[in-house]
C-alpha positions as a Markdown table, in Angstrom:
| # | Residue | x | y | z |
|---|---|---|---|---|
| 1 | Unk | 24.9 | 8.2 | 9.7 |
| 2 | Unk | 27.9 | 9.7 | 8.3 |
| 3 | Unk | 28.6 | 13.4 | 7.9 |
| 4 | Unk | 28.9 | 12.6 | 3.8 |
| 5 | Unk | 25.7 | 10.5 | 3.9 |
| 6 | Unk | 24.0 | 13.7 | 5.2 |
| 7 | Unk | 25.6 | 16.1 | 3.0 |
| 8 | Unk | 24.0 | 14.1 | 0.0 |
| 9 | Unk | 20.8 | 13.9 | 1.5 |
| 10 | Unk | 21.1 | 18.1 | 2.0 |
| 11 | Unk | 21.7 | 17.8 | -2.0 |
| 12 | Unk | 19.7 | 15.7 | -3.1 |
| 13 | Unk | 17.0 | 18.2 | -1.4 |
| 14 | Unk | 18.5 | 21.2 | -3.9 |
| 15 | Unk | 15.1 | 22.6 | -6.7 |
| 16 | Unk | 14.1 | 20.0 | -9.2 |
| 17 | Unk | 11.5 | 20.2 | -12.0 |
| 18 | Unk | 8.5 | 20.1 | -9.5 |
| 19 | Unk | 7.0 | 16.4 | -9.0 |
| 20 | Unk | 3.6 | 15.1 | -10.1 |
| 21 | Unk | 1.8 | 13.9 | -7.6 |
| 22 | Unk | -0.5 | 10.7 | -7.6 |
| 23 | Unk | -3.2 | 9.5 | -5.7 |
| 24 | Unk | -3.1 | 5.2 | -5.9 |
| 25 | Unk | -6.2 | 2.6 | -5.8 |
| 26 | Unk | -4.6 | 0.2 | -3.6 |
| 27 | Unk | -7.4 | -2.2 | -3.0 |
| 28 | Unk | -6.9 | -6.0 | -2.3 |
| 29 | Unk | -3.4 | -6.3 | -0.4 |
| 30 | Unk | -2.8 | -9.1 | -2.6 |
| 31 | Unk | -1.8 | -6.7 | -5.0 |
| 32 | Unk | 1.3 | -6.4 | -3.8 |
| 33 | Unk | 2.5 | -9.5 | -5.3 |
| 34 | Unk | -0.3 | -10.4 | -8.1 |
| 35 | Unk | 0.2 | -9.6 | -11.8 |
| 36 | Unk | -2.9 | -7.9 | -12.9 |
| 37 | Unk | -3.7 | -4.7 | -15.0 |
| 38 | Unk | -3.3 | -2.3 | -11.5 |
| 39 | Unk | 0.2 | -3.1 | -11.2 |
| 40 | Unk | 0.9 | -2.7 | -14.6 |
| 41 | Unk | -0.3 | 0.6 | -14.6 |
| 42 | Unk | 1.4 | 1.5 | -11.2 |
| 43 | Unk | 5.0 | 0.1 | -13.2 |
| 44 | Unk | 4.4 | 2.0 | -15.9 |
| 45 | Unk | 3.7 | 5.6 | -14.2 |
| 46 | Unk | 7.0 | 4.5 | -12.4 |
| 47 | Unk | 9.0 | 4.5 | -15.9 |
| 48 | Unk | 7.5 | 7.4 | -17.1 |
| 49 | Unk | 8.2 | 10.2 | -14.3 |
| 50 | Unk | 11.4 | 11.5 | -13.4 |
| 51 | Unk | 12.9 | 9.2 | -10.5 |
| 52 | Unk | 12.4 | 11.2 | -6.9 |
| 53 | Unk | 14.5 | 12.2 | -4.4 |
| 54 | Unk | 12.2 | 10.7 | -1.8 |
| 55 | Unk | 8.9 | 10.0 | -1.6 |
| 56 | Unk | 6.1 | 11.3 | 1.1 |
| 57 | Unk | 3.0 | 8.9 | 1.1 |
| 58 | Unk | -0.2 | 10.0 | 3.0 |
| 59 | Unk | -1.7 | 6.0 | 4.0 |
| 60 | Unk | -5.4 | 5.3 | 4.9 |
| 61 | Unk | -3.7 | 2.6 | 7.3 |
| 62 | Unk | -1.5 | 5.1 | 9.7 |
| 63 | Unk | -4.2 | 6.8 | 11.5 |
| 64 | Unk | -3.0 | 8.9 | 14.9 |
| 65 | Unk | -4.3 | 11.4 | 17.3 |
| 66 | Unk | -2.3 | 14.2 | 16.0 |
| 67 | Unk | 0.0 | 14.7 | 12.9 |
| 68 | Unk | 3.4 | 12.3 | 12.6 |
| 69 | Unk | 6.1 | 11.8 | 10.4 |
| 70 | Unk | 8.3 | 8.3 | 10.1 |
| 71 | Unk | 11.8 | 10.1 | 11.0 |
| 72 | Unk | 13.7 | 6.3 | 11.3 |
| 73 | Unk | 16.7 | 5.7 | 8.8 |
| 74 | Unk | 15.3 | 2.2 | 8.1 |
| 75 | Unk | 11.5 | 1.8 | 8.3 |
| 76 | Unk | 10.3 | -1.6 | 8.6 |
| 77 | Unk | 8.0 | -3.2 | 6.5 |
| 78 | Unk | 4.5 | -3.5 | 8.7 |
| 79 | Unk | 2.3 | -6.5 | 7.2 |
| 80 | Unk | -0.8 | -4.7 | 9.1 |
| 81 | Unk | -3.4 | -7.6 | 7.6 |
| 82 | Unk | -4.5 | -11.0 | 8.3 |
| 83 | Unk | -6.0 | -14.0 | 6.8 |
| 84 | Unk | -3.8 | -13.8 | 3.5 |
| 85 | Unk | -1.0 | -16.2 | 2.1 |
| 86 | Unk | 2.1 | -16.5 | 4.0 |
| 87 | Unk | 3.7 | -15.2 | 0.7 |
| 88 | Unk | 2.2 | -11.8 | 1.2 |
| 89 | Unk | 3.9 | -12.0 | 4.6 |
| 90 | Unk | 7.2 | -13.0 | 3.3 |
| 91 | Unk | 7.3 | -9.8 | 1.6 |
| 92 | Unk | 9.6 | -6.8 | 2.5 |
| 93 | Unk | 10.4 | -3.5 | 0.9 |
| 94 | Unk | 13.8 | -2.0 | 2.6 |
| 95 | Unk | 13.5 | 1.3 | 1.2 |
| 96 | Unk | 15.2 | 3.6 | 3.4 |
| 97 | Unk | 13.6 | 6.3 | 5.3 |
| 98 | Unk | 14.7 | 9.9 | 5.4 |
| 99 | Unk | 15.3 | 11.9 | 8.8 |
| 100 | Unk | 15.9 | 14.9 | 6.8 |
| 101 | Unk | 13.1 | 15.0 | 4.7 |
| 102 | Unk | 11.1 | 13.9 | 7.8 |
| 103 | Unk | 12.7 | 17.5 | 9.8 |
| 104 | Unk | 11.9 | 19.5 | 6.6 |
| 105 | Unk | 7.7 | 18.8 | 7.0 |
| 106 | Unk | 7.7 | 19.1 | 10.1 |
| 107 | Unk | 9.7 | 22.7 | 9.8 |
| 108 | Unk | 6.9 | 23.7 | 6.8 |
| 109 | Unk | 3.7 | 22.5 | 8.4 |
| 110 | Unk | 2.8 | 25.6 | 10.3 |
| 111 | Unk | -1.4 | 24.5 | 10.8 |
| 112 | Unk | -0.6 | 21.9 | 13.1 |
| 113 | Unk | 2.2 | 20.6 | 15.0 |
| 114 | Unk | 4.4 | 17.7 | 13.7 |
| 115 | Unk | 5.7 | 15.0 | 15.8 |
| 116 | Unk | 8.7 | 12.6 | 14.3 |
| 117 | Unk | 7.6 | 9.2 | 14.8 |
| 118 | Unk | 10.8 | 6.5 | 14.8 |
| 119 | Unk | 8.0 | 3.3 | 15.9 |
| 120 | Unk | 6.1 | 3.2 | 12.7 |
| 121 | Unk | 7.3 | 2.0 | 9.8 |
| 122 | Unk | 5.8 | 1.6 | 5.6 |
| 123 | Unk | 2.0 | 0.0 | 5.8 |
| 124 | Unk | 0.8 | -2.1 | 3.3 |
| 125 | Unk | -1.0 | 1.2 | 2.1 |
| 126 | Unk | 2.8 | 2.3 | 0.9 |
| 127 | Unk | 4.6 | -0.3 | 0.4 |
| 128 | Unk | 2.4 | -2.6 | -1.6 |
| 129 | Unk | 1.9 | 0.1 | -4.1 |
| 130 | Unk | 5.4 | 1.7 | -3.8 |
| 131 | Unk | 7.2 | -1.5 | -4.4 |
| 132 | Unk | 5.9 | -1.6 | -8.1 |
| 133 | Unk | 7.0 | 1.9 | -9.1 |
| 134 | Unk | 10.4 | 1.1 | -7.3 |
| 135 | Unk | 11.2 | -2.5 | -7.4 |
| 136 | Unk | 14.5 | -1.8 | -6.1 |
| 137 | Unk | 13.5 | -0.3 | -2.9 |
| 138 | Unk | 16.4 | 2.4 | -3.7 |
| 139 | Unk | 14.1 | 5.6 | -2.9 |
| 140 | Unk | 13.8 | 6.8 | 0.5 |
| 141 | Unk | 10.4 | 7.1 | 1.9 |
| 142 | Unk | 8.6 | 8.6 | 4.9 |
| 143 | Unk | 4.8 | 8.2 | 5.5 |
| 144 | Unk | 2.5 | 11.4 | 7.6 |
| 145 | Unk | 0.0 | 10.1 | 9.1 |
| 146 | Unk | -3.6 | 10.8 | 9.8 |
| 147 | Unk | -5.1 | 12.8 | 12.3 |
| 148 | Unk | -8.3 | 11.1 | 12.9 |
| 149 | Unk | -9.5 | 14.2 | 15.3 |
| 150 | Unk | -9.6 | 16.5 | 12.4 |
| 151 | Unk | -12.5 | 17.5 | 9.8 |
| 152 | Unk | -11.7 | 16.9 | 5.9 |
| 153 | Unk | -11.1 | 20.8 | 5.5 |
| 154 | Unk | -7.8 | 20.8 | 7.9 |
| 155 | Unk | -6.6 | 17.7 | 6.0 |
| 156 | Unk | -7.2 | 19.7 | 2.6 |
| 157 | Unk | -5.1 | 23.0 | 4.0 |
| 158 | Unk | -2.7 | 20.9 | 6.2 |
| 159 | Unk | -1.7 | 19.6 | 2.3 |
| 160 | Unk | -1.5 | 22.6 | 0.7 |
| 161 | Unk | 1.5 | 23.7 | 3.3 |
| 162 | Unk | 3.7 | 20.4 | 1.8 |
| 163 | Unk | 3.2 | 21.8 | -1.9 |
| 164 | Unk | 6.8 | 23.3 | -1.8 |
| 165 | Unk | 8.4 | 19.3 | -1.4 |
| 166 | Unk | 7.6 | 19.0 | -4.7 |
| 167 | Unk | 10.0 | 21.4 | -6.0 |
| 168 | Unk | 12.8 | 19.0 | -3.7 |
| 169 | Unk | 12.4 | 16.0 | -5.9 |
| 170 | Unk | 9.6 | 14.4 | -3.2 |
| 171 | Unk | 7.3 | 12.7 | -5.1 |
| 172 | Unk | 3.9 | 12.9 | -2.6 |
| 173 | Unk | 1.7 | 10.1 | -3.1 |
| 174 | Unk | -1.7 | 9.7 | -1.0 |
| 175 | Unk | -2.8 | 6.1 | -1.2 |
| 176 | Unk | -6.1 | 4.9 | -0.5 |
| 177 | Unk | -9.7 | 3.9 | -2.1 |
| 178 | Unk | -12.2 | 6.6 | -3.8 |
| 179 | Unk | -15.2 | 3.9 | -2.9 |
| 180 | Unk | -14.2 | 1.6 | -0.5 |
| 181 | Unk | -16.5 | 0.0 | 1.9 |
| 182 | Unk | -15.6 | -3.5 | 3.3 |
| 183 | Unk | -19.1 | -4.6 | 5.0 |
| 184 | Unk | -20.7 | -4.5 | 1.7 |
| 185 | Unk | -17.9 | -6.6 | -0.3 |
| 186 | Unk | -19.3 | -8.6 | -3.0 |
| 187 | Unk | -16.6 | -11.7 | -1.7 |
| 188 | Unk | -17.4 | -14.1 | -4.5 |
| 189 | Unk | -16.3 | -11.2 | -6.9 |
| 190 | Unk | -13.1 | -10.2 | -5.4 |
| 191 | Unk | -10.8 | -11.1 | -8.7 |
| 192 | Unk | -14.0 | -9.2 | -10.8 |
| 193 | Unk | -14.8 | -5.7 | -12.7 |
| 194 | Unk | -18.0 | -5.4 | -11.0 |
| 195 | Unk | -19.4 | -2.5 | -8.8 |
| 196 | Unk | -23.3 | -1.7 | -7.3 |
| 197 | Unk | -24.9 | 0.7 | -8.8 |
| 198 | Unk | -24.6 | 2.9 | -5.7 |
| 199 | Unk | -20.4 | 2.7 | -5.7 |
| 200 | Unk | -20.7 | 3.5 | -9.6 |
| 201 | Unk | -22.6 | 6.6 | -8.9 |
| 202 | Unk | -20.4 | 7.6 | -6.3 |
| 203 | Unk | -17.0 | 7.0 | -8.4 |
| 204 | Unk | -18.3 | 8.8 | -11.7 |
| 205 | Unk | -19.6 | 12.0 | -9.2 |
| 206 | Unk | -16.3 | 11.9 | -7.8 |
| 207 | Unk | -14.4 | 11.8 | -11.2 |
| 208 | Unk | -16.6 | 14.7 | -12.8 |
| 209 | Unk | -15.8 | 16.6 | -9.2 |
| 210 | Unk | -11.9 | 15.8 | -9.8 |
| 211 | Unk | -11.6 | 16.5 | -13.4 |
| 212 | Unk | -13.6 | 19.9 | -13.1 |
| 213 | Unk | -11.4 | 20.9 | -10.6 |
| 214 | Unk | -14.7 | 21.1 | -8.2 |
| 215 | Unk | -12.8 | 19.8 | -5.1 |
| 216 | Unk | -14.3 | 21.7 | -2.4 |
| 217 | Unk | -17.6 | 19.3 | -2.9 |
| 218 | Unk | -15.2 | 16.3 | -2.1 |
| 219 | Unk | -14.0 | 18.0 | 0.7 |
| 220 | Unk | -17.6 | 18.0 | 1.5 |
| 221 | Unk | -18.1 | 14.3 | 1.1 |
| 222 | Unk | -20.0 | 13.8 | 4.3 |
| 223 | Unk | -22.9 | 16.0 | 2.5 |
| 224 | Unk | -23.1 | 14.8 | -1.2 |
| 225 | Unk | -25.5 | 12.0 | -0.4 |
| 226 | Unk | -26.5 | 8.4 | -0.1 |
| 227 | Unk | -23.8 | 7.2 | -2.8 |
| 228 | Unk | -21.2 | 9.0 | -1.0 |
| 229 | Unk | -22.1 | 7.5 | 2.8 |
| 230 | Unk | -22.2 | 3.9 | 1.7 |
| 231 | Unk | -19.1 | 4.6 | -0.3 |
| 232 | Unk | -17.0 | 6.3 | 2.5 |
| 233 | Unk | -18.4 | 4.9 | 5.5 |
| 234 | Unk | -15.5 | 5.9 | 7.6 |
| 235 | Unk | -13.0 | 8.3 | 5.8 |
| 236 | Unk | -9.5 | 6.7 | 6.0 |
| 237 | Unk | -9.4 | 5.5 | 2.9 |
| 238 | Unk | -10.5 | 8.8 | 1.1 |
| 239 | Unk | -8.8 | 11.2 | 2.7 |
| 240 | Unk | -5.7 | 10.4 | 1.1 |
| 241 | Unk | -7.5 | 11.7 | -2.0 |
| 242 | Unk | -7.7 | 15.9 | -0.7 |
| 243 | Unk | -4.1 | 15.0 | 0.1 |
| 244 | Unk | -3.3 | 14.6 | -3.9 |
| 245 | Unk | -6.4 | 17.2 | -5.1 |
| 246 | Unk | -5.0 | 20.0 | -2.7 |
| 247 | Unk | -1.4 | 20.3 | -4.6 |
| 248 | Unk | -2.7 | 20.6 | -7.7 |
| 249 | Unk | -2.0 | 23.7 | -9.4 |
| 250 | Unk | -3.7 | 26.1 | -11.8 |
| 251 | Unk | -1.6 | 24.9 | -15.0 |
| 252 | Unk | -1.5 | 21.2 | -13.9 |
| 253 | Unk | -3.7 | 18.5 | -15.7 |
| 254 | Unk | -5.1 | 15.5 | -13.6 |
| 255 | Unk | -5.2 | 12.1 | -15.4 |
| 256 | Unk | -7.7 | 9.3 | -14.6 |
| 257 | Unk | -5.8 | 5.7 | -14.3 |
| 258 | Unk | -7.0 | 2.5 | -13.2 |
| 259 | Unk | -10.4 | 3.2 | -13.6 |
| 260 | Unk | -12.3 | 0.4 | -12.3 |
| 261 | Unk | -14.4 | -1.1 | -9.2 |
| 262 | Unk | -13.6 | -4.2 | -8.2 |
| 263 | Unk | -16.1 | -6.5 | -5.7 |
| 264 | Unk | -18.8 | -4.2 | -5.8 |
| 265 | Unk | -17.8 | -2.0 | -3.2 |
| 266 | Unk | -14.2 | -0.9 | -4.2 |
| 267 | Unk | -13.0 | 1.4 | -6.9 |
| 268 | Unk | -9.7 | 0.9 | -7.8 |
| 269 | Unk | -9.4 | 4.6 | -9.9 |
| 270 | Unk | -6.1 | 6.4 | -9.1 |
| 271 | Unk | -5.1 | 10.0 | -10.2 |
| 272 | Unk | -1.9 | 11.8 | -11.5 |
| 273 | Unk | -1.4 | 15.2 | -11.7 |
| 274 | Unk | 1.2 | 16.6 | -13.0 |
């Protein structure tokens, strides 16, 4: 890299008005290049925020022992799937990545240490999503992973230290599933609005947690009952979620988009706050 290339990354990291911050439904990897009412809404939050400076995206699929940041200028795309079309294969998002951005969280995480990873890459988790707010691939991106070792709390606090990226142009996006349990996937409905009335209960406690601002039962999950376990039966996918809740601020509203389970045992309902 270029002494000039880095000198605009350095300014490009100056104060902004501070980011929203979303939390997507990614669901059925498919998604990534079907035209349905989930992508539209993902395009459309794209056109309506200000375009970032770079983006930070907490995955369900990058799951580590220990904290990492993708600190490679060009992060490949990582089709981490199988049995789908060999269209969904062809597909590949060459956003850039960001070494700097990728030094600056690992300088402001202070609860845990921060390793730069340069193996990793953009999962389907961010780039099928990503790709429909940028089609261009033009915003840099680097993905922290998941430190499977650690309970939901230290995930929740390990957020909060990242809050100050958002006033850097970072647009921080934690991408995942609110109900999303794969052994109990209703197959013949995959393409359908349909949940059971277990992953409904779960999704519309979950909302009236969100929208209350009552986030420390989420961070609780594990004891909010039977809905909850068969709804997070491992917690990858829902982690991502304290990611987005623990930035929000006192004078920031959260909106409810995407709203909808799909094969029973998935919810597709993504957040904004902002």
């Amino acid at each position: 890299m270029h002494l000039n290339d880095l000198s605009k990354i350095a300014s490009n990291m100056s104060s902004t008005d501070k980011m929203p911050v979303l939390f997507l439904g990614h669901g059925n990897p498919m998604n990534a290049i079907e035209e349905n009412e989930f992508v539209q809404s993902f395009r459309k939050i794209g056109h309506e925020i200000q375009k970032p400076n770079a983006i930070l995206c907490i995955s369900a699929h990058w799951e580590t022992n220990g904290t990492f940041v993708t600190a490679m200028q060009n992060p490949p795309t990582i089709h981490d799937f199988s049995g789908f079309p060999q269209a969904l294969f062809n597909v590949q998002y060459p956003a850039p990545g960001s070494p700097e951005l990728a030094k600056k969280t690992q300088e402001i995480v202070t609860k845990t240490h921060v390793e730069l990873d340069t193996k990793w890459g953009l999962d389907h988790g961010a780039w099928s999503v990503i790709k429909h707010l940028y089609p261009n691939a033009d915003v840099p991106i680097i993905q922290m992973s998941i430190d499977y070792t650690k309970p939901p709390q230290h995930h929740y606090e390990l957020a909060q230290q990242i809050n100050s990226l958002r006033s850097k142009g970072v647009l921080i996006i934690g991408s995942g599933n609110m109900v999303h349990n794969l052994r109990m996937v209703a197959w013949n409905k995959l393409n359908e609005e349909f949940a059971f009335d277990w992953a409904s209960e779960a999704n519309e406690k979950m909302k009236k947690y969100i929208l209350n601002g009552d986030f420390q039962k989420l961070v609780d999950f594990k004891s909010q009952g039977i809905a909850f376990d068969l709804a997070i039966p491992t917690p990858e996918h829902f982690l991502p979620l304290l990611y987005t809740l623990a930035l929000k601020e006192e004078n920031e509203n959260i909106t409810v988009f995407n709203d909808k389970p799909i094969a029973g045992s998935l919810s597709m309902t993504s957040i904004k706050i902002s």
